[in-house]
DOZAZA-901485 format. One record per residue (C-alpha): residue number from 1; residue in one letter; x, y, z. Coordinates in steps of 0.1 Angstrom, whole numbers, plus 5000, padded with zeros to 4 digits. Layout:
DOZAZA-901485
- resi:resn:px:py:pz
- NUM:A:X:Y:Z
...
END
This chain:
DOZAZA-901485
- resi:resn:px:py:pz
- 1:X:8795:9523:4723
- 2:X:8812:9550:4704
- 3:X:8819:9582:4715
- 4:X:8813:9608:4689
- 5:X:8822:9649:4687
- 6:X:8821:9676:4663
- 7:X:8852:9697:4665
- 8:X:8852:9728:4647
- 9:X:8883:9753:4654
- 10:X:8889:9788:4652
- 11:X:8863:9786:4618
- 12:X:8876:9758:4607
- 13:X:8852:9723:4605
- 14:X:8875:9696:4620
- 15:X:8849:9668:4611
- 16:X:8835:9642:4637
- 17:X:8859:9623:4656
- 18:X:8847:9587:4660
- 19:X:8863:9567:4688
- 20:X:8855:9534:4669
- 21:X:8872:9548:4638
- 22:X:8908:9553:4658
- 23:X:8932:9528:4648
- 24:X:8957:9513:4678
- 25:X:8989:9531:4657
- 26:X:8965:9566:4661
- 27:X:8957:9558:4700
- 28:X:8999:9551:4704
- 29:X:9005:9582:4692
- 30:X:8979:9603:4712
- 31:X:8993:9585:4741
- 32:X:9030:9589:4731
- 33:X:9024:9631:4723
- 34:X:8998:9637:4753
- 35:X:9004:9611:4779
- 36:X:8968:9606:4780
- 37:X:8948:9574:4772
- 38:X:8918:9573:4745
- 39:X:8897:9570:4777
- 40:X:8913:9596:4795
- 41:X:8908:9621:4771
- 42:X:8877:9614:4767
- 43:X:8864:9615:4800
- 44:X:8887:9649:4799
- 45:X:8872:9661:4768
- 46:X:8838:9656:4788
- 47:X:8850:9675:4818
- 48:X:8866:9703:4799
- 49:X:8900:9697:4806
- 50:X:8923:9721:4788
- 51:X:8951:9689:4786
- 52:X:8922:9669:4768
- 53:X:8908:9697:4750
- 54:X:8942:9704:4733
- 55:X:8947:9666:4726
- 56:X:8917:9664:4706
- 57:X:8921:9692:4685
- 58:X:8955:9680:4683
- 59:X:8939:9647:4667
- 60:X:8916:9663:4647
- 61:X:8943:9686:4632
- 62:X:8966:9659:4631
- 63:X:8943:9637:4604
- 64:X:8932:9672:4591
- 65:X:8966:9672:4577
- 66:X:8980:9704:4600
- 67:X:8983:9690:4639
- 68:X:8998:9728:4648
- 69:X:9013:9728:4683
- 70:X:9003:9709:4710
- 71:X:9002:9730:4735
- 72:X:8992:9762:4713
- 73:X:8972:9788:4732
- 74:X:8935:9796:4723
- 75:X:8909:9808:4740
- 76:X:8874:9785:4752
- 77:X:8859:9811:4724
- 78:X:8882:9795:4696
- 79:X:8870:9756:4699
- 80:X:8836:9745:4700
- 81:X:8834:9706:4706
- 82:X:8796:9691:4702
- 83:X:8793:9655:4714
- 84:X:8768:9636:4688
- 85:X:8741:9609:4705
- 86:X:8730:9583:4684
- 87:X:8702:9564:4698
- 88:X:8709:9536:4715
- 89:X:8697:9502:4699
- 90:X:8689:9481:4735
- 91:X:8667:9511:4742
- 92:X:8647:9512:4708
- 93:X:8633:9479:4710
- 94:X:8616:9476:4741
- 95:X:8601:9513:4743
- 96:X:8630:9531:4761
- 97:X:8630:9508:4793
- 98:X:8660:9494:4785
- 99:X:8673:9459:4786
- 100:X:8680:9457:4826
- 101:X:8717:9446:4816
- 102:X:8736:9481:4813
- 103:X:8748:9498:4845
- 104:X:8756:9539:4841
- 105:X:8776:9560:4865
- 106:X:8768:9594:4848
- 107:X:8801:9594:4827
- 108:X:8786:9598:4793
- 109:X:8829:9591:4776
- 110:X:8834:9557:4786
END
């Protein structure tokens, strides 16, 4: 299932990152620049990890055309990061009960 955010910073509308739209070549390089996996900075992103945080708006600047510093210093004021929920397809079909073959653990970025 994708994961999907809004990432708008300092003003700016960063667009919707799409974790189904990142090629292998983009997750190398977040992993070469951050150290952090796709799924670690998601599950970061989710936690509010400043490490995460930065990566994403990194990413987001980074296809914008203007990545900016890594490690730049902003404020939580500067950055708002909106996950979007699309319905879930298993759970449309039978009324919402689900198809008794998906297993959660709470962590809504893997």
């Amino acid at each position: 299932m994708a994961v999907k955010f809004r990432v708008l910073f300092r003003g700016d509308d960063l667009g919707v990152f799409d974790s189904n739209a990142v090629t292998m070549d983009e997750a190398q390089q977040l992993e070469d620049k951050t150290g952090l996996t796709m799924n670690e900075m998601l599950d970061g992103v989710g936690k509010t990890s400043a490490k995460a945080t930065r990566a994403l708006i990194w990413f987001q600047r980074l296809r914008a055309g203007n990545p900016g510093e890594l490690y730049e210093n902003f404020t939580f004021g500067d950055y708002d990061v909106e996950r979007i929920d699309e319905p879930d397809p298993t759970r449309a079909a039978d009324g919402g009960r689900g198809n008794g073959n998906r297993s959660t653990n709470g962590d809504s970025a893997t």
